[in-house]
C-alpha positions in Angstrom: 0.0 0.0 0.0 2.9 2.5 0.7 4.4 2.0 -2.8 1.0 2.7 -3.9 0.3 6.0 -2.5 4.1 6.8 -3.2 3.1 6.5 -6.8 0.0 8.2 -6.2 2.0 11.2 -4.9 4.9 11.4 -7.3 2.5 11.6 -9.9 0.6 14.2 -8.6 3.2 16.3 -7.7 4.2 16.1 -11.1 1.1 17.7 -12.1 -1.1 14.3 -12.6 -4.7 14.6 -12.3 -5.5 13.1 -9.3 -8.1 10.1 -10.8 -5.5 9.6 -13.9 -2.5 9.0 -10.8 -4.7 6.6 -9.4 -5.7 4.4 -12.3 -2.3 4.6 -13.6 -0.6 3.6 -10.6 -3.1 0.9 -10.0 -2.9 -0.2 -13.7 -6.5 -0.5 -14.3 -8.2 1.0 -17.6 -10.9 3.3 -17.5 -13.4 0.0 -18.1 -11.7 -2.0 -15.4 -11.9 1.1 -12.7 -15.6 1.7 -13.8 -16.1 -2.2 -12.9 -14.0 -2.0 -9.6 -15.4 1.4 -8.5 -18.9 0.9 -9.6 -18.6 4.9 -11.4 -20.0 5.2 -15.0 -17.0 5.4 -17.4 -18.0 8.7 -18.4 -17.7 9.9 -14.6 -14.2 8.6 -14.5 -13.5 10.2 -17.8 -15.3 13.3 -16.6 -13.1 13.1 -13.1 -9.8 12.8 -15.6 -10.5 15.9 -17.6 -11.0 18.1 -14.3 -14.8 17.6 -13.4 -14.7 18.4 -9.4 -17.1 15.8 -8.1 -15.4 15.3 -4.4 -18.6 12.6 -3.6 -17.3 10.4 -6.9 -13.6 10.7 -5.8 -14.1 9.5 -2.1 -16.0 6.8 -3.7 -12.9 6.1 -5.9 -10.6 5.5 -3.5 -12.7 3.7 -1.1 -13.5 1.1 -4.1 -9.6 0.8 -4.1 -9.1 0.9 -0.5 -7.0 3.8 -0.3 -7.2 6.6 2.3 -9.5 9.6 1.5 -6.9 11.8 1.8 -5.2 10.8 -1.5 -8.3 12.1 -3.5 -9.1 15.2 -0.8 -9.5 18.8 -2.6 
């Protein structure tokens, strides 16, 4: 899990959105996080391009079983 969020966090301090960081480092496609996170695609593609939906990304990383505070605004 530490390796995880390190990923997380490199990537986002690299500018990363914050749902791209987390699909990335968990190597899931867009599909295969819809599945796991029970999110439409298009939310997750909305989340990607910038959509601020705070509700969606708590729901993200709970699905994943990461901390809140990896998706907090």
């Amino acid at each position: 899990m530490a390796e995880l969020i390190e990923a997380i966090t490199v990537a986002l301090s690299s500018g990363t959105n914050p749902v791209t960081a987390i699909r990335e480092a968990t190597g899931y496609t867009i599909e295969q996080l819809a599945v796991t996170s029970g999110l439409a695609e298009a939310e997750l593609v909305d989340l990607e391009a910038g959509t601020v939906d705070q509700a969606r990304l708590t729901r993200l990383a709970s699905a994943l079983g990461l901390p809140e505070s990896v998706v907090a605004l």
